[in-house]
C-alpha positions in Angstrom: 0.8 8.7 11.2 -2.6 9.6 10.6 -4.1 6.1 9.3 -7.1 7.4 7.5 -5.1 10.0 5.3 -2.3 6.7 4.3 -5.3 4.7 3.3 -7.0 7.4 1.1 -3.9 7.7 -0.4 -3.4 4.3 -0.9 -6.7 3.4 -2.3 -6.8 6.1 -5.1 -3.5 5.0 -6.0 -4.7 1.5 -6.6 -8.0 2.0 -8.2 -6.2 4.1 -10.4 -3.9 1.6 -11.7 -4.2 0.9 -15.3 -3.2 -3.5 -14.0 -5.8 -6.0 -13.9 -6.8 -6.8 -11.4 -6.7 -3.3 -10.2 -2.8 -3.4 -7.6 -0.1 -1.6 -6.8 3.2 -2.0 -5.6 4.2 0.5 -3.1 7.3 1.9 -1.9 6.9 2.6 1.9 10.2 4.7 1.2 8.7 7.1 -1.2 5.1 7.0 0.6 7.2 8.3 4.2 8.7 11.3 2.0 6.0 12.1 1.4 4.2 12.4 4.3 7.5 13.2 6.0 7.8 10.1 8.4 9.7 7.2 9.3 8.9 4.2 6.6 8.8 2.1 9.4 5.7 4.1 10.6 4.0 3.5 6.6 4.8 -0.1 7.3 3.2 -0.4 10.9 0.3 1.7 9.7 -0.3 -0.5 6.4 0.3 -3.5 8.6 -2.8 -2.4 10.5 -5.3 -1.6 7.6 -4.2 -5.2 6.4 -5.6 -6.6 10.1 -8.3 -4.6 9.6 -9.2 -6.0 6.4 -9.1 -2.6 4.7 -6.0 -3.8 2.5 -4.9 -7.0 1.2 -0.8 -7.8 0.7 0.0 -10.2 -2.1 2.9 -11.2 -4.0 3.6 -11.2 -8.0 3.7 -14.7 -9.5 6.1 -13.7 -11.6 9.6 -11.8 -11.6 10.2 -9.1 -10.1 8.1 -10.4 -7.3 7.3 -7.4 -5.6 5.1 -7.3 -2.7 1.7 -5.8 -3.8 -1.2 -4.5 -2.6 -5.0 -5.0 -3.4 -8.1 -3.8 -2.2 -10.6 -6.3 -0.5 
């Protein structure tokens, strides 16, 4: 999984998100389609840009609480 390519991909999605603060909730399912992996991989490979402090993973206050992410 080429890490560079999932976090370009990432950020444009979130900076173009119409939410304030700027987020988005990502499905690791659709994101694997799409780059024709295992989600498992999208998951290890966000897990790492989260370490890195490239990402930040956050949780909605309120129903549905989906698991979001932000940029730093």
């Amino acid at each position: 999984m080429d890490k560079e390519m999932l976090y370009q991909r990432v950020h444009t999605m979130i900076i173009s998100s119409t939410k304030e603060p700027k987020y988005m909730a990502l499905s690791t399912v659709k994101i694997a389609d799409l780059f024709r992996v295992k989600p498992e991989e999208i998951e290890k490979t966000l897990l790492e840009l989260i370490n890195e402090g490239r990402l930040k993973k956050d949780k909605l206050p309120d129903r549905p609480n989906y698991e979001i992410y932000l940029l730093p």
